[in-house]
Backbone bond lengths (Angstrom), bond angles and torsions (degrees), N, CA, C in turn:
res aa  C-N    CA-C-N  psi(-1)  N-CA   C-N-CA  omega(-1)  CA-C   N-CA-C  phi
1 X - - - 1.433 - - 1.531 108.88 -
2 X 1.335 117.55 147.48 1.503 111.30 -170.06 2.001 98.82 -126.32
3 X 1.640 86.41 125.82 1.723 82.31 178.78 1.611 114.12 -106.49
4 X 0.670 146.08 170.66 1.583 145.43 -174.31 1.587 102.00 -138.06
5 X 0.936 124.53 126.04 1.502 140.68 -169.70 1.769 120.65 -145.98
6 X 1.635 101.63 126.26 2.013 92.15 -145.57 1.715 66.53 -111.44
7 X 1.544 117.25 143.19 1.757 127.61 168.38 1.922 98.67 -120.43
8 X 1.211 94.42 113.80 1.693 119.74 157.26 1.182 104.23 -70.28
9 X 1.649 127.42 117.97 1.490 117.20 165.67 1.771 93.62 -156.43
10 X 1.207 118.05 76.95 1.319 110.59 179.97 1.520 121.88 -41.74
11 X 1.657 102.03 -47.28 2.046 106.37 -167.83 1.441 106.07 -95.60
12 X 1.384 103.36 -9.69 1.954 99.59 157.80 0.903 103.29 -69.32
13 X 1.500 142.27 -76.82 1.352 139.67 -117.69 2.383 84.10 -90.39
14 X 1.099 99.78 -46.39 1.801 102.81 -176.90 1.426 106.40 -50.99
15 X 1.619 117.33 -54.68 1.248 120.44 -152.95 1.728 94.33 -70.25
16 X 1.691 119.59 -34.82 1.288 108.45 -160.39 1.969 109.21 -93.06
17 X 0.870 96.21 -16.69 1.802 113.16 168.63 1.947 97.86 -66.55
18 X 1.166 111.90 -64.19 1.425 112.28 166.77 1.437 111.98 -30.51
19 X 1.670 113.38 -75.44 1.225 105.81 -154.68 1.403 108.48 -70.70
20 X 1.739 120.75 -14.37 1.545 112.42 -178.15 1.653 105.05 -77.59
21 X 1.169 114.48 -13.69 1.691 126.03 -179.65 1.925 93.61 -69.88
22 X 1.401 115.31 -71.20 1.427 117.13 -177.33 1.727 126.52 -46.78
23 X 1.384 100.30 -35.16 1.642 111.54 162.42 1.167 119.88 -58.74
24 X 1.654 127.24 -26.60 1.468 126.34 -167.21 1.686 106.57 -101.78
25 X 1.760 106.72 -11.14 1.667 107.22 -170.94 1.563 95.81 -68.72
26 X 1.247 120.35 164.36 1.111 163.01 -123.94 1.847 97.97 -137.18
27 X 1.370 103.78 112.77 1.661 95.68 -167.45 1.602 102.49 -82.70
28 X 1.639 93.00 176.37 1.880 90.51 173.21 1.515 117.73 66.25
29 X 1.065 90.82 35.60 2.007 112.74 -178.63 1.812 97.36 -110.25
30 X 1.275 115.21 131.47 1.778 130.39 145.48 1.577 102.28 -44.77
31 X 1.335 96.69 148.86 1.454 112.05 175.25 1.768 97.58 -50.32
32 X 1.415 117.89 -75.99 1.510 142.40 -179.25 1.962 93.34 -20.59
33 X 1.397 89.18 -71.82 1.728 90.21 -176.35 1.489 137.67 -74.35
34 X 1.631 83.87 0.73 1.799 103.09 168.74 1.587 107.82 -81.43
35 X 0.968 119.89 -78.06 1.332 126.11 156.40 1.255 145.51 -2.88
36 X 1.544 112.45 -66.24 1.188 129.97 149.99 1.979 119.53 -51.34
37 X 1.242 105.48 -30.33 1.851 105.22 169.55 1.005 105.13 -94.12
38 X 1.220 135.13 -21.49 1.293 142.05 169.52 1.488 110.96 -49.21
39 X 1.603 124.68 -81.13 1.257 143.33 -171.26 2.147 91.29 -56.31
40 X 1.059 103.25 -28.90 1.351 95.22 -150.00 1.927 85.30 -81.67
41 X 1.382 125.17 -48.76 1.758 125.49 167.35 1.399 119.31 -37.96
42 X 1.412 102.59 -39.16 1.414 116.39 -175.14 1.822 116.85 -69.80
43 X 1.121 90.50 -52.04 1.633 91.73 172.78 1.589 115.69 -81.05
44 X 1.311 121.53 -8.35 1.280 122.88 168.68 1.997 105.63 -68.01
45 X 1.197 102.24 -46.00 1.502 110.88 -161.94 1.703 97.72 -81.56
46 X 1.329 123.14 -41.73 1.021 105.03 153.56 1.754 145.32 -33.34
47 X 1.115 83.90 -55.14 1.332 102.93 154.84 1.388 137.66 -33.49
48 X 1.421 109.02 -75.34 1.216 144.61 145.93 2.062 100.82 -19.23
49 X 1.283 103.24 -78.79 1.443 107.80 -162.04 1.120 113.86 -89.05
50 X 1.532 123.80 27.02 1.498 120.29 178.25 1.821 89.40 -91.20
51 X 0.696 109.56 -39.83 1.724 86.02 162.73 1.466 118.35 -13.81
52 X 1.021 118.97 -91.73 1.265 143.64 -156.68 1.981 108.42 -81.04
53 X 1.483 98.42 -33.80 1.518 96.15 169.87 1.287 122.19 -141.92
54 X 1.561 113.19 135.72 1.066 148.35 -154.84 1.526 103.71 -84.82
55 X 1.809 122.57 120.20 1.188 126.39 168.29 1.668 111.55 51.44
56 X 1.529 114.48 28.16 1.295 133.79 167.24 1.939 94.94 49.07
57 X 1.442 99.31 52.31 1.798 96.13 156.95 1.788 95.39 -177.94
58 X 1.220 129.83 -22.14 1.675 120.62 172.61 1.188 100.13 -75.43
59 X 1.857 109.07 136.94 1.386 114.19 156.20 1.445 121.74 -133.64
60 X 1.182 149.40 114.12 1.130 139.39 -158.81 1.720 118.53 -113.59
61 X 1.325 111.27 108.85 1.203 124.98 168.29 1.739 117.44 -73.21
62 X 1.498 111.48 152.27 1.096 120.38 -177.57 1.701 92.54 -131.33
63 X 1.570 122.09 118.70 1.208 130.14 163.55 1.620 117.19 -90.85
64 X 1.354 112.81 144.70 1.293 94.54 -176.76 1.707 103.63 -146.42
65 X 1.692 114.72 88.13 1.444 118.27 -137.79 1.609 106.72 -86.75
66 X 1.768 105.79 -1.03 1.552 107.23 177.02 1.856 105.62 -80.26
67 X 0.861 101.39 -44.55 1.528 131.02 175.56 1.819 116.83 -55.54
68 X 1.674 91.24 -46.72 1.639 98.92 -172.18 1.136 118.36 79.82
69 X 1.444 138.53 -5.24 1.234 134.73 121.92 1.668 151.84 -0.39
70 X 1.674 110.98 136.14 1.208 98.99 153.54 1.337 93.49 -168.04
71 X 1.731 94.79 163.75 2.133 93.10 -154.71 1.708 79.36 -153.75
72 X 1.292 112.36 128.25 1.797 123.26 164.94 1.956 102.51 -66.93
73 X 1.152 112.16 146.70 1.577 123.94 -176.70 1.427 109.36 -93.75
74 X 1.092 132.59 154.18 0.939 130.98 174.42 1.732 114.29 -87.55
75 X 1.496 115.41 116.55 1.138 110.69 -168.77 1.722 104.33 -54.06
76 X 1.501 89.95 160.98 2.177 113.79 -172.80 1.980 86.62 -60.41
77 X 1.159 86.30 158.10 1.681 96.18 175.42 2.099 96.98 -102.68
């Protein structure tokens, strides 16, 4: 049987997109030039994951328990 299940979590899905953004900066950066790559990773990955999530906090899983499965949806356009 396959269930589909959509999770609202605005400061999950932000806070953890953030911190995978802060893991990839580049050490030995100025505040000024931290920042600026910062905002600039962030809206790239945004980017990137609006696929899959909606208004940067819907995410919708598809379970599929005959199968044993599970696959993220591609958020509605």
């Amino acid at each position: 049987m396959k269930y589909r299940i959509t999770l609202k979590d605005p400061d999950g899905v932000h806070d953890s997109v953030e911190q995978e953004v802060h893991l990839g900066m580049p050490a030995n950066l100025d505040d000024d030039e931290y920042g600026n790559i910062f905002e600039s990773r962030m809206e790239e990955a945004w980017d990137k994951l609006r696929r899959w999530i909606q208004f940067q906090e819907y995410v919708t899983i598809e379970f599929d328990t005959d199968a044993g499965t599970a696959k993220v949806c591609e958020a509605p356009r």
